[in-house]
C-alpha positions, 0 to 999 in steps of 0.5 A, a space after each residue: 113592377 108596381 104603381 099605387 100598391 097594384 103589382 103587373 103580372 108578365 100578362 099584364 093582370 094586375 095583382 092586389 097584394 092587398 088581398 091578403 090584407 082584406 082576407 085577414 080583416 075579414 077573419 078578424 071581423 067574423 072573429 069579433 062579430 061572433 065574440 061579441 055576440 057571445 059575450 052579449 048573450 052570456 051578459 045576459 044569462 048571468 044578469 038573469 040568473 043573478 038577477 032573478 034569485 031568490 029564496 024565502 026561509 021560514 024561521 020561526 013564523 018569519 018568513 026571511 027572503 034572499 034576493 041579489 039587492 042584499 049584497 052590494 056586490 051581486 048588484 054591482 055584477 049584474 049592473 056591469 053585465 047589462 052594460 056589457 050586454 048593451 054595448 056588445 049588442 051595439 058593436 055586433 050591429 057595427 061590426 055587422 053592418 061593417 061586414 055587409 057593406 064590405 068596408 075595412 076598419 081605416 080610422 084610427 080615431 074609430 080603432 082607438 075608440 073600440 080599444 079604449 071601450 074594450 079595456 074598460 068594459 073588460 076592467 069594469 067586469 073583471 072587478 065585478 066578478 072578482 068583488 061577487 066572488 069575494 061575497 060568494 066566498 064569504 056566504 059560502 064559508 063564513 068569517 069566524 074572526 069576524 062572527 059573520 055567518 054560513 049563510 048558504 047553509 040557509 039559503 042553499 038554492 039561491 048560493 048555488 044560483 048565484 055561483 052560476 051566475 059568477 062563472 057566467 060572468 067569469 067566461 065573459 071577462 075571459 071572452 072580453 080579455 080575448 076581444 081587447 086583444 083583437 081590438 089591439 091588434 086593429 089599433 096596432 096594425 093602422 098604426 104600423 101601416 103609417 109608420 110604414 107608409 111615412 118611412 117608404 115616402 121621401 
């Protein structure tokens, strides 16, 4: 026998069959609160190690300096890792405060929001990793059909930087793909539990 979700036990206990429900939202939730703080710290690290390289080279009396701002690419990766690391840091707040008060994710609008803003950030990183990886490619082994030049023959220190930067990045696009498909299933799962609540009504 049950009313309004509550199941009575022969002794008159009542029964949350919810329980379950409330104890894998939490699971989710610690789960996207600890990706979300990786993902803004490792945001970070490589903005930081892209950002702050540079290398001078003296060639001939001329001193010759490499820095991030020369190739378009090595900026388009740290502007999209500062904004994945703002909005990371903002939905962690979110998501802890949310744990702390003990409340569950009940709006769709709010799910669909978090989606939306999850797969945009994940494109908007992936095609920063994959356009700083192209460049990396190209300063690494040059164009000869195009007669562009080996230029981490010259400025070693500051490829190899840059590089660790790029597979910094490279774990967060893989941690935000990870972090869309939590953000799917909270999305998905509101909206089965309508479906199922509309085909149980008269």
């Amino acid at each position: 026998m049950s009313y309004l979700g509550v199941g009575v036990s022969p002794g008159n206990v009542p029964v949350y069959h919810g329980s379950n429900l409330k104890v894998l939202d939490r699971k989710v939730r610690v789960t996207e609160l600890v990706l979300r703080c990786l993902i803004c710290g490792l945001s970070v690290l490589a903005a930081v190690l892209v950002g702050t390289d540079t290398q001078v080279k003296e060639i001939f009396t001329i001193k010759k300096k490499a820095r991030f701002t020369e190739m378009k690419a090595l900026v388009f990766l740290v502007v999209a890792n500062g904004i994945a690391a703002a909005y990371s840091l903002v939905q962690a707040a979110r998501c802890g405060l949310g744990m702390v008060r003990g409340s569950v994710l009940s709006s769709k609008p709010l799910a669909l929001a978090l989606f939306s803003g999850d797969q945009a950030l994940a494109y908007l990183n992936v095609a920063a990793v994959g356009a700083a990886a192209q460049s990396a490619v190209f300063a690494k082994l040059g164009q000869t059909q195009l007669q562009w030049m080996v230029i981490c023959n010259m400025y070693g220190k500051f490829c190899n930087q840059v590089g660790e930067g790029i597979a910094v990045a490279l774990l967060v696009c893989i941690l935000m793909v990870v972090l869309s498909s939590i953000s799917a299933f909270g999305l998905f799962r509101l909206h089965g539990g309508s479906k199922a609540k509309n085909s149980s009504g008269w």
